[in-house]
C-alpha positions in Angstrom: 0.0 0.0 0.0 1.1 3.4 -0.9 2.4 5.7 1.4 0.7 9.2 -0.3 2.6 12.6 0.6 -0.1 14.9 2.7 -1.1 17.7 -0.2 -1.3 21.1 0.5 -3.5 23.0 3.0 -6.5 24.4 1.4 -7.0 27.2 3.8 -4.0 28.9 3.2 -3.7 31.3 0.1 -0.6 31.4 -2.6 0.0 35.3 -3.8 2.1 36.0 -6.4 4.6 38.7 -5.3 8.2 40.3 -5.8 11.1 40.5 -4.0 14.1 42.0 -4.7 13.2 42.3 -8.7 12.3 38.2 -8.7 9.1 36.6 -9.1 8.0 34.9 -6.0 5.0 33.4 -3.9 3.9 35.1 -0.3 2.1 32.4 2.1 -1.0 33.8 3.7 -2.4 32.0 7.0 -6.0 33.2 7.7 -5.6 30.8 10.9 -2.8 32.2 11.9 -0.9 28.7 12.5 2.1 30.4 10.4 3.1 33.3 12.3 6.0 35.2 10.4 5.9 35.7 6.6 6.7 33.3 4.2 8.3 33.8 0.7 8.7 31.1 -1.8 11.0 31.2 -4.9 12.3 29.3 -7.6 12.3 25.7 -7.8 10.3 25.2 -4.2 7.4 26.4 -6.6 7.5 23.6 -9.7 8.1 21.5 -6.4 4.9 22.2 -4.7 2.6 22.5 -7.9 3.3 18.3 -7.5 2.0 18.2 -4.2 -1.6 16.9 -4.9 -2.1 14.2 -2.0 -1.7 11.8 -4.9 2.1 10.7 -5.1 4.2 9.1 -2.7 7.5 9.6 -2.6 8.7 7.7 -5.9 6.0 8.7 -7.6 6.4 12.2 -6.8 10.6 11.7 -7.1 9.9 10.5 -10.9 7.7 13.3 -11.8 9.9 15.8 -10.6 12.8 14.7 -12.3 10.4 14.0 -15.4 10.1 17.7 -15.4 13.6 18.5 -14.8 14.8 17.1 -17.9 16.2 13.7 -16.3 18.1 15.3 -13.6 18.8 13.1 -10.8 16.9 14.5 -7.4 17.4 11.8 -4.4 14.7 10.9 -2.1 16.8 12.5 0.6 16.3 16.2 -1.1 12.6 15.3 -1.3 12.5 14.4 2.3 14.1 17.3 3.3 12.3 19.8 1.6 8.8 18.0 2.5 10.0 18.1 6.4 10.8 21.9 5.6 7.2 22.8 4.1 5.8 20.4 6.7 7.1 22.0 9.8 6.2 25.8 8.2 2.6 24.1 8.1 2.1 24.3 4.6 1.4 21.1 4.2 -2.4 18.9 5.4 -0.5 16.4 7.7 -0.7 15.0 11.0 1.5 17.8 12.5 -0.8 20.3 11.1 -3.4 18.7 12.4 -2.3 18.2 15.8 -0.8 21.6 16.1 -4.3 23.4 14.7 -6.1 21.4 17.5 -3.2 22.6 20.3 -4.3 25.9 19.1 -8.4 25.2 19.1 -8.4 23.9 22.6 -5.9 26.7 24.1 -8.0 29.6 22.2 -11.3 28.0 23.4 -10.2 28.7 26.9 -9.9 32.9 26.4 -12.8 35.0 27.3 -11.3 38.0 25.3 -10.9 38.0 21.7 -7.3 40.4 21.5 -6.9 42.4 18.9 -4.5 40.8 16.1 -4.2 43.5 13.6 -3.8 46.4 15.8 -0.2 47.9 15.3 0.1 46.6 11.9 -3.4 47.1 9.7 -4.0 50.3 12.2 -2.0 51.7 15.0 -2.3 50.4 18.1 -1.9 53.6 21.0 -5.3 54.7 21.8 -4.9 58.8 21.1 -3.2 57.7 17.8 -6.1 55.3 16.7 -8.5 57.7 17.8 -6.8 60.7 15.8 -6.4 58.4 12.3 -10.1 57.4 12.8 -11.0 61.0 12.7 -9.1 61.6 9.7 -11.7 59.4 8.1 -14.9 61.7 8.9 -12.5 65.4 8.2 -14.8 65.7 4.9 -18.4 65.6 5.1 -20.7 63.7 3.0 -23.7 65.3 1.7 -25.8 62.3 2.7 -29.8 61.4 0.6 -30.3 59.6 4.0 -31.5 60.1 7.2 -28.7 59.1 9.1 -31.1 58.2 12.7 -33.4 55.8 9.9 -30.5 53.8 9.0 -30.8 50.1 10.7 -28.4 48.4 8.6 -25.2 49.0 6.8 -23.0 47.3 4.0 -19.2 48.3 4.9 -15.7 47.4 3.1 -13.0 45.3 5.0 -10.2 46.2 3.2 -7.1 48.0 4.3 -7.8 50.4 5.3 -5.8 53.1 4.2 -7.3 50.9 0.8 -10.8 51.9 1.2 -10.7 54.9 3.3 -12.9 57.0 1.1 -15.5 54.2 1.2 -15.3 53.6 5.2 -15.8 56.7 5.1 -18.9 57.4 3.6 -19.9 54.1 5.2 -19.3 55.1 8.6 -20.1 58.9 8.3 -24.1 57.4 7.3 -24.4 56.3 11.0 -22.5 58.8 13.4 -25.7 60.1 14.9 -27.3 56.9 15.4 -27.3 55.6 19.6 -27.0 51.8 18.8 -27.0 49.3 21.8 -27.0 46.0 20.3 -24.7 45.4 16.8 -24.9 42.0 14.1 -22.0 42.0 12.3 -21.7 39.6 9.4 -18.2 39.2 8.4 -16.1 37.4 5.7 -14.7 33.9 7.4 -11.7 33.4 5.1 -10.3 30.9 7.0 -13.3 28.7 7.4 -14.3 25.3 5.6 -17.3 24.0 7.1 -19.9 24.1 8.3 -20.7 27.6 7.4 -20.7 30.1 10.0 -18.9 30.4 13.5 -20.1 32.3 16.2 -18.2 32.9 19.4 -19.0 34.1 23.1 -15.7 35.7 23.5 -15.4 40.1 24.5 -13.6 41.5 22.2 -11.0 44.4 22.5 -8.8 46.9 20.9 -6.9 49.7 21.5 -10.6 51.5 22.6 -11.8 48.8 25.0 -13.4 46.1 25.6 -16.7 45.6 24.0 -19.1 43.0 25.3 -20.7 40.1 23.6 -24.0 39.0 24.7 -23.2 35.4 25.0 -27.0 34.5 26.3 -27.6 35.7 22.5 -24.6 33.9 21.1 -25.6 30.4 23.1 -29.0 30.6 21.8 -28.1 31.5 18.3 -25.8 28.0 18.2 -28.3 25.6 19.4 -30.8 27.3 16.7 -27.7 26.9 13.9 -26.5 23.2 15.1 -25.2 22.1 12.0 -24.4 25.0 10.3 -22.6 26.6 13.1 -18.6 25.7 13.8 -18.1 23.7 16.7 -15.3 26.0 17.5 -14.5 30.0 17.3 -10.9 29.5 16.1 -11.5 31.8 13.1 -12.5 34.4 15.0 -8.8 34.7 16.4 -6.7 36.1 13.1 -9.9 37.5 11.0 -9.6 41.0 10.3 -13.6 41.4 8.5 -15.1 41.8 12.2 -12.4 44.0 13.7 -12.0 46.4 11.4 -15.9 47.3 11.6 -15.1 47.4 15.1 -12.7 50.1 15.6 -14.7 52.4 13.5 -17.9 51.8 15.8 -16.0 52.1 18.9 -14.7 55.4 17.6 -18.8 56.7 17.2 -20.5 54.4 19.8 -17.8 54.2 22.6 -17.9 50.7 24.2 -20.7 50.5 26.1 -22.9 48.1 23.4 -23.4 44.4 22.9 -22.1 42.4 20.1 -23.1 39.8 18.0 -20.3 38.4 15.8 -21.3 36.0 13.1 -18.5 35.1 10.5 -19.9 33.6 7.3 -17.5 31.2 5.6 -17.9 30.5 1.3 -21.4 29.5 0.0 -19.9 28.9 -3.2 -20.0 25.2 -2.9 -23.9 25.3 -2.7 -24.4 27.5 -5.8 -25.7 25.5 -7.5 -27.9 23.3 -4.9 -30.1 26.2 -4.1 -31.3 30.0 -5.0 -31.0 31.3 -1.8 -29.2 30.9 1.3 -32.8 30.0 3.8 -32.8 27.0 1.1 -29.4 25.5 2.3 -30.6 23.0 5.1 -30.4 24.7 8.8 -30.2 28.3 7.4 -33.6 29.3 7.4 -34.1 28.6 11.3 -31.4 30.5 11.9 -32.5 34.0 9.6 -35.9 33.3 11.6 -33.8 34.2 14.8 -31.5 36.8 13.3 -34.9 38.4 12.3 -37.0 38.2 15.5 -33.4 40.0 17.5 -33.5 42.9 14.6 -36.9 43.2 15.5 -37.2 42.7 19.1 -34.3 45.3 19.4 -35.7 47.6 16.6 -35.5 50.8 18.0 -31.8 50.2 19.1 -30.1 47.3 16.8 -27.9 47.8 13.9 -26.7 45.2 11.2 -23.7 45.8 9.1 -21.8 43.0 7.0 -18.0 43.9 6.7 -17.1 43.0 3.0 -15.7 43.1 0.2 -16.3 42.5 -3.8 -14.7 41.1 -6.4 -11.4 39.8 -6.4 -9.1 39.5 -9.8 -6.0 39.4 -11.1 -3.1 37.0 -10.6 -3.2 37.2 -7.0 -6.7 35.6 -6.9 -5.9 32.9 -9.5 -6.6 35.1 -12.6 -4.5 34.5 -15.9 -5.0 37.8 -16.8 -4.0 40.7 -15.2 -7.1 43.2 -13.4 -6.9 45.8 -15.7 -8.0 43.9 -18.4 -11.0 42.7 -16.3 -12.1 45.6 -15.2 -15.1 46.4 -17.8 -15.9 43.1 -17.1 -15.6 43.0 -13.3 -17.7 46.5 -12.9 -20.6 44.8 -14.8 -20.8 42.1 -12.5 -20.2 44.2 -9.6 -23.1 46.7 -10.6 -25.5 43.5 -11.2 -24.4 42.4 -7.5 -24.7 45.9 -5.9 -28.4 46.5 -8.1 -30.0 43.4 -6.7 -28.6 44.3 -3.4 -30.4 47.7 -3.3 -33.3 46.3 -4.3 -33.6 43.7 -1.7 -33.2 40.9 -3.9 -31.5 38.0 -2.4 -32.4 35.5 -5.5 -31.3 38.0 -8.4 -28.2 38.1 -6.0 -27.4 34.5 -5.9 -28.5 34.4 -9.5 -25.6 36.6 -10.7 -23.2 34.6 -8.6 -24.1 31.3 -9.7 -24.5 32.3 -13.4 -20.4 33.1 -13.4 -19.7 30.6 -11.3 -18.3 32.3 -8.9 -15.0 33.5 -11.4 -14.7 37.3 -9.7 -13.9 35.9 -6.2 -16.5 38.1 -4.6 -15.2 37.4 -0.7 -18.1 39.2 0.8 -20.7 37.1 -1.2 -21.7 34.7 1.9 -21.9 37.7 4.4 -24.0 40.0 1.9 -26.2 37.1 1.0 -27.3 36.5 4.8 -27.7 40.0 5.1 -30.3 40.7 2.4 -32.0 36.9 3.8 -32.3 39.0 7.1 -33.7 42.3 5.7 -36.1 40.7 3.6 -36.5 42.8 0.6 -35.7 46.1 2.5 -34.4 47.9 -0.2 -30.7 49.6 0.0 -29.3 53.0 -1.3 -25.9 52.9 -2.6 -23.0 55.5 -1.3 -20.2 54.4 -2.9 -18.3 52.1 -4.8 -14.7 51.7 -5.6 -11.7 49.4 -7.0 -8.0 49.4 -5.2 -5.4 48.2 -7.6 -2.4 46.8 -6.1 0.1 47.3 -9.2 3.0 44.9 -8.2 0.5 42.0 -8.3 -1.4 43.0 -11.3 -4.6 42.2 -9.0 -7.6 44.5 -7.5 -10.4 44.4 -5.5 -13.6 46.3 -5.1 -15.8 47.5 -2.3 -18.7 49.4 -1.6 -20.5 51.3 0.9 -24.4 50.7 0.8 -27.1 51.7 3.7 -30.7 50.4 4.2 -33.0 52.7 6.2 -34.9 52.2 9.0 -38.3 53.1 7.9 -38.8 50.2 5.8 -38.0 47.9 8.7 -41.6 46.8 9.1 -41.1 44.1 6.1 -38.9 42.5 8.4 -41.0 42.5 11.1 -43.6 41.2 9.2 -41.9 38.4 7.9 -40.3 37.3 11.4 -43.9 37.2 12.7 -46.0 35.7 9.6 
């Protein structure tokens, strides 16, 4: 019998990059199991392009030197270089495994959920937070809204120095409001299944601590049993939640509950339903989601932290953004029209009809939120694409509110 080298992990991400004028590959760990930076070069890439979980060693030592033009490579290189990429956790083995469930257990016993960008995506002294976050709301917007009627808001999670002008006009919609209870939908990039994860840990940054209502949280994963992680690991490195959070801590202060929900990919149900209450477990749990908006109407607020499409090399693209841009706006309008109109089936539609090819990250998150609002229509505030030239890659965002006056719909619907 076969012994089969482990293949790769699938929840880490391979960017293209360049360093020092050379092509190379930067290792991204949404779990956070590799801790410093990771840059791969040169042969190590042709090496692990054969690392499939279907070779052993032989197998995978022919290949190799198949590919290399008959040069000789001993099974004691291979070896070494697996052990390498093995102990950097790059590969799905039994020391990933075991070290990724050191880590579940030892985060399952915090009750605060630390900060883990602060000091790097944003700084992490309190006055000097506080005085960047001010820099985002310097020029007023001249808003079509009524900022006290908007209940729910659509925000970017990109860097963000990125998306600043779209945070911005995001954030600016709801400085009046007096919020005491907050849904946030974020982006799970690091999850696999099932599809969402919840947790009951506080969570702080550099402005305090802000409190989870973990009565809400238990009662929300014995609703969503099945569809609900069994653990709250991804909660630990994910940026989607925490970036909403600074900016709300900067209006609201501290002193309001939290309800984190992170939504992992829905892609792999496209095409087994229309909708995301059609995916077995979900609608149960949009039934609850509904009766806390309006329970809690007169002082909830739902936003989803997301972003749009993703193209270019760095998402697996061929072709470089630029010349997907015409084509990427046109899906993104489609998206951002049926969102505004509070239609959840026109949104999966779009999705489903190009499979999925613009790696729209915030597709799972936006998708729960319009199952939520229930046709509540949205207003768009604005839209943009950040081009990261060294990758030939981009991604878009948008800003998008939904006001509180229509909020009976959902009311309706959570009591029919």
């Amino acid at each position: 019998m076969k012994d089969f080298i482990p293949r790769l992990r699938t929840d880490i991400e391979f960017i293209p990059a360049s360093y020092q004028g050379e092509r190379t590959v930067f290792v991204k760990d949404s779990l956070g199991l590799i801790e410093k930076p990771i840059l791969l070069k040169g042969d190590v890439m042709e090496f692990l392009s054969l690392i499939d979980g279907e070779r052993d060693i032989r197998d995978f030592q022919l290949e190799l030197m198949r590919r290399k033009g008959g040069v000789f490579i001993s099974l004691e290189e291979i070896n070494k270089l697996l052990s390498e990429l093995d102990s950097a956790f790059l590969l799905d083995s039994e020391h990933y495994h075991q070290e990724k469930e050191r880590m579940i257990t030892q985060y399952s016993l915090l009750e605060v959920r630390a900060a883990s960008h602060a000091g790097n995506a944003y700084p992490a002294e309190p006055g000097e937070l506080g005085t960047y976050l001010d820099s985002f709301f310097l020029e007023k917007k001249s808003s079509r809204l009524n900022e006290k009627d908007v209940f729910a808001l659509i925000s970017p999670h990109i860097d963000l120095n990125a998306g600043k002008k779209v945070y911005a006009r995001a954030y600016q919609e709801i400085e009046n409001s007096t919020p005491q209870r907050i849904i946030v939908l974020g982006t799970g990039h690091s999850i696999q299944e099932p599809l969402l994860s919840l947790t009951e840990k506080d969570f702080e940054t550099p402005l305090g601590l802000v409190k989870t209502d973990k009565d809400w949280v238990r009662k929300m994963k014995e609703v969503g049993k099945g569809i609900i992680c069994d653990n709250d690991i991804a909660h630990r490195s994910e940026h989607s939640i925490e970036f909403q959070l600074i900016f709300l801590q900067h209006l609201f202060g501290s002193d309001f509950f939290l309800l984190p929900i992170l939504c992992g990919s829905f892609h792999k149900v496209l095409e087994e339903a229309s909708r995301p209450s059609e995916i077995p477990g979900m609608d149960t749990f949009f039934t609850a989601l509904r009766l806390t908006m309006t329970e809690y109407a007169a002082d909830t607020l739902l936003i989803a932290g997301v972003d749009f499409s993703h193209i270019g090399p760095k998402f697996g693209h061929r072709q470089s953004a630029s010349s997907m841009l015409l084509e990427t706006k046109n899906h993104d309008k489609l998206l951002i029209d049926a969102v505004c109109k509070g239609d959840v089936e026109g949104f999966w539609a779009e999705s489903r009809k190009v499979k999925g090819i613009y790696n729209v990250c915030g597709f799972s998150a936006i998708a729960c939120l319009l199952e939520v609002l229930n046709g509540v229509r949205g207003h768009l505030l604005d839209y943009d694409i950040w081009q990261e030239e060294s990758t030939r890659s981009a991604v878009s965002f948008a800003a998008i509110a939904f006001k509180g006056d229509q909020a009976e719909s959902i009311k309706g619907e959570a009591h029919s």
